[in-house]
Rosetta silent file (secondary structure, phi, psi, omega in degrees, C-alpha in Angstrom):
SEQUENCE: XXXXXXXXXXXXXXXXXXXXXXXXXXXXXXXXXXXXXXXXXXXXXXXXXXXXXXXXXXXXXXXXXXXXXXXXXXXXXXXXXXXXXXXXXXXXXXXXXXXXXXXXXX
SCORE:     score description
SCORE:     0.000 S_00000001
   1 L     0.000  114.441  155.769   -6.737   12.764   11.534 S_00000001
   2 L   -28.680  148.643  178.311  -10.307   13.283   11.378 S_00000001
   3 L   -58.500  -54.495  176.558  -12.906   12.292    8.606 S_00000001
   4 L   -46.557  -37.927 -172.659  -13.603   16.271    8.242 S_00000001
   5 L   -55.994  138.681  163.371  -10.160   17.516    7.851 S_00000001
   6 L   -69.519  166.481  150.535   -9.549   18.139    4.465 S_00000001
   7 L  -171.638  167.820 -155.351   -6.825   16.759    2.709 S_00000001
   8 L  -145.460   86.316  165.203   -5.174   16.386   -0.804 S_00000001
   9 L   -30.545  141.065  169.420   -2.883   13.870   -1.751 S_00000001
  10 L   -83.622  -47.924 -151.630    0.457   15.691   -3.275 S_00000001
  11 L    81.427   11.230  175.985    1.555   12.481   -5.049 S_00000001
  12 L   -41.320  -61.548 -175.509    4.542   12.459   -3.238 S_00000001
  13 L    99.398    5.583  157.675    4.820    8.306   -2.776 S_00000001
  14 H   -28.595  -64.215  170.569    5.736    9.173    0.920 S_00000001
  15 H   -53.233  -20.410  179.482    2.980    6.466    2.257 S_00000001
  16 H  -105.459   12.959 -163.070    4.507    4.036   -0.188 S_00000001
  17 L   -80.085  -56.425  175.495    7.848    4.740    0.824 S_00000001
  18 L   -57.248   70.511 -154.557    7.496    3.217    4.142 S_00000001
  19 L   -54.178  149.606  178.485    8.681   -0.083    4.822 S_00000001
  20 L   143.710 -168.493 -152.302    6.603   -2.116    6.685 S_00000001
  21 L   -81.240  118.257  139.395    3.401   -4.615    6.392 S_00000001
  22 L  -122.972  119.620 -160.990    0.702   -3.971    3.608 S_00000001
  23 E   -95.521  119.967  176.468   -1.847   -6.385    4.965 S_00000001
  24 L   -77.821  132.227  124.514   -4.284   -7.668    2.288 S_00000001
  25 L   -75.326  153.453 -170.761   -7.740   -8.343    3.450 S_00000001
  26 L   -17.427  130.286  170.638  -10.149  -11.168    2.249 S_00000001
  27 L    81.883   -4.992 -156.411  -10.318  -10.517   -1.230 S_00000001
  28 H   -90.599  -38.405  166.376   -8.345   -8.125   -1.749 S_00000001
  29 H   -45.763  -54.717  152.088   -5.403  -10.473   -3.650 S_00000001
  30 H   -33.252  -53.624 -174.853   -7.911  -11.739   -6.045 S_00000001
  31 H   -52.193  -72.127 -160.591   -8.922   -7.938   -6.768 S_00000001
  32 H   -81.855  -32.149 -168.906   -5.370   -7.165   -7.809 S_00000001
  33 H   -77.518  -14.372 -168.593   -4.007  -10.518   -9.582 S_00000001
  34 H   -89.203  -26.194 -164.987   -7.458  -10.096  -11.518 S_00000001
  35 H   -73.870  -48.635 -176.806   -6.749   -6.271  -12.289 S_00000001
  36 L   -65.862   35.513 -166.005   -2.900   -7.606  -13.283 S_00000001
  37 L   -39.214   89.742  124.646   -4.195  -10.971  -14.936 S_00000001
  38 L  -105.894 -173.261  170.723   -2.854  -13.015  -13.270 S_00000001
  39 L  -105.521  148.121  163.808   -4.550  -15.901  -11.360 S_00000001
  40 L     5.561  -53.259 -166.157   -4.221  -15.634   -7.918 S_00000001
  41 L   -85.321  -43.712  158.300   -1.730  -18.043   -7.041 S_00000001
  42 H   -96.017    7.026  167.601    1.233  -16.453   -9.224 S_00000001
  43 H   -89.011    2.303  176.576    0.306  -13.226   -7.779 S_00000001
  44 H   -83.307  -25.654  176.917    0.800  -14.470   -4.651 S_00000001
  45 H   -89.746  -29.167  176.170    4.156  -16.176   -5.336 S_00000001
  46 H   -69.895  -65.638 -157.470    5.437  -12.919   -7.255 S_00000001
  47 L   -85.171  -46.021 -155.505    3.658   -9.708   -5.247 S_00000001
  48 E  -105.149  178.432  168.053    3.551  -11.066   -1.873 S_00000001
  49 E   178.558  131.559  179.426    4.944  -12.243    1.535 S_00000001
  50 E   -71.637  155.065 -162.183    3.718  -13.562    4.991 S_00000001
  51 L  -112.064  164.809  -55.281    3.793  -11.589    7.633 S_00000001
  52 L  -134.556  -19.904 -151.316    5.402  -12.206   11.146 S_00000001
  53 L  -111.939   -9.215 -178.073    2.471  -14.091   12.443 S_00000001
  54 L    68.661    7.804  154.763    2.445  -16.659    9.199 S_00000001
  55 L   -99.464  -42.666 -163.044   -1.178  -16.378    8.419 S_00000001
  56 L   -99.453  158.073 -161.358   -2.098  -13.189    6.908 S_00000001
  57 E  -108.448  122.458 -168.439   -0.669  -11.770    3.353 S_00000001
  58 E  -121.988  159.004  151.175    1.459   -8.310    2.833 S_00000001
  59 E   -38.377  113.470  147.818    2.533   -6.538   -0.279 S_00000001
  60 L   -50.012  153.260 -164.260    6.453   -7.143   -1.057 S_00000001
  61 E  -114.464  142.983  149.891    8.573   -4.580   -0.733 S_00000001
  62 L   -60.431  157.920 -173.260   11.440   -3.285   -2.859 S_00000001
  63 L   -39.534  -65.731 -161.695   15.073   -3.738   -2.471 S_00000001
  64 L   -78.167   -0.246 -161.210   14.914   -0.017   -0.780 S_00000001
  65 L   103.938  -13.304  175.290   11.405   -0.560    1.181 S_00000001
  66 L   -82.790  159.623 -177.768    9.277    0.835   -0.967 S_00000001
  67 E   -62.184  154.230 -174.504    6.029   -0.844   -2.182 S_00000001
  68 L   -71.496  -28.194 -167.341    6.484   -3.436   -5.100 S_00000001
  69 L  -106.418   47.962  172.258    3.614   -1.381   -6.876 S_00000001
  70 E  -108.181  141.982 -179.206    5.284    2.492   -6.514 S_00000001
  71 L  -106.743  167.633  162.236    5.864    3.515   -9.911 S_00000001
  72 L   -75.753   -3.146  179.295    9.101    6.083  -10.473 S_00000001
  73 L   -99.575   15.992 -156.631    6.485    8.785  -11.244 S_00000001
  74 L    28.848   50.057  142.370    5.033    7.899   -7.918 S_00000001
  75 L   -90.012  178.150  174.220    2.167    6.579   -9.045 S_00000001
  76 E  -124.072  132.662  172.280    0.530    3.218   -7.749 S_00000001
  77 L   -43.116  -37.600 -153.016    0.444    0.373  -10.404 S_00000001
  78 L  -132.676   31.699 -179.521   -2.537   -1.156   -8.887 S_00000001
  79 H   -68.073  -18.887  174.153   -4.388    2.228   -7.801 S_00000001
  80 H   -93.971   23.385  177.053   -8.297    1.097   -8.779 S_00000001
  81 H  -168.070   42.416  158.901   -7.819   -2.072   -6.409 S_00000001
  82 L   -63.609  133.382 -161.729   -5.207   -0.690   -3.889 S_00000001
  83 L   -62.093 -169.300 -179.075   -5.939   -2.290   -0.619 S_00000001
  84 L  -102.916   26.892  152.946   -7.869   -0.533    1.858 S_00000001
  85 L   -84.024  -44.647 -171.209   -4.982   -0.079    3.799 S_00000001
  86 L   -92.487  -29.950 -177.771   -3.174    2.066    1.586 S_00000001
  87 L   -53.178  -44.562 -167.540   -7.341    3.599    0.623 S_00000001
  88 L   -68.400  -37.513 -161.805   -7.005    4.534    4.403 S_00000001
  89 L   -61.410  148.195  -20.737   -4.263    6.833    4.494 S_00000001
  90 L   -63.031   -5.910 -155.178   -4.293    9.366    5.713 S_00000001
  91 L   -79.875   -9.754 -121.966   -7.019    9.260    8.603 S_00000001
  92 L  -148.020   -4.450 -171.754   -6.663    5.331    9.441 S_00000001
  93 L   -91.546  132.882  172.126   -2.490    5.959    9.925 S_00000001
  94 L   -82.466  -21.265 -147.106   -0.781    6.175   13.101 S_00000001
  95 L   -72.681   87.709 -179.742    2.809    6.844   11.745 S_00000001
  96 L   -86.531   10.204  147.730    4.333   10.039   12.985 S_00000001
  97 L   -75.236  -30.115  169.449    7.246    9.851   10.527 S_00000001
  98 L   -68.721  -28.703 -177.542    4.920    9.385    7.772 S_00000001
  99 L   -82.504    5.582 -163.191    3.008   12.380    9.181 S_00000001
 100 L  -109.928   -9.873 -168.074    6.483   14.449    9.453 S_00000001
 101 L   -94.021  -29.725 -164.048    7.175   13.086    5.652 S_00000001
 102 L   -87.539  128.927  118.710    4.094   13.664    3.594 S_00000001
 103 L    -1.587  -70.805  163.287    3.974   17.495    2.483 S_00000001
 104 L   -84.925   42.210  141.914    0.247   17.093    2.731 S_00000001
 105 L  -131.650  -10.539  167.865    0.148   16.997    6.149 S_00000001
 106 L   -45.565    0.000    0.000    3.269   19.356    6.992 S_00000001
């Protein structure tokens, strides 16, 4: 999706829906155990989980696949320090189930 297109999150939770990896970058763990003070280390043993390659750090997932930080009102817990993964969507997403899922891109 282009930078130009508009678009307008719904608020669905469709993008958080989606099991699979959300990959912290540098800094980004700190950012959220400091907005959820905690220090670093239990948000890492609580929130997290290495991913396939054993270096790099993803979000945990719920029992169904959904993100640990999807609220039931589909909100995000941790929305003013949400990685820039989840910041990207939609333009930075490849996912054409997520693009067949979200309303605001149907």
């Amino acid at each position: 999706m282009p930078d130009d297109i508009p678009f307008t999150c719904q608020r669905c939770g469709a993008c958080c829906r989606v099991p699979g990896y959300v990959a912290l970058a540098q800094g980004e763990a700190e950012a959220i155990a400091a907005f959820l003070g905690l220090d670093v280390y239990a948000f890492t043993e609580r929130y997290t989980t290495l991913t396939f390659n054993r270096k790099d750090l993803s979000l945990s997932e719920q029992e169904n696949g959904s993100c640990i930080f999807l609220q039931p009102d589909n909100t995000c817990r941790i929305q003013p320090v949400k990685p820039l993964q989840c910041q990207g969507f939609p333009r930075r997403w490849k996912t054409p189930r997520l693009r067949q899922t979200c309303p605001a891109l149907t």
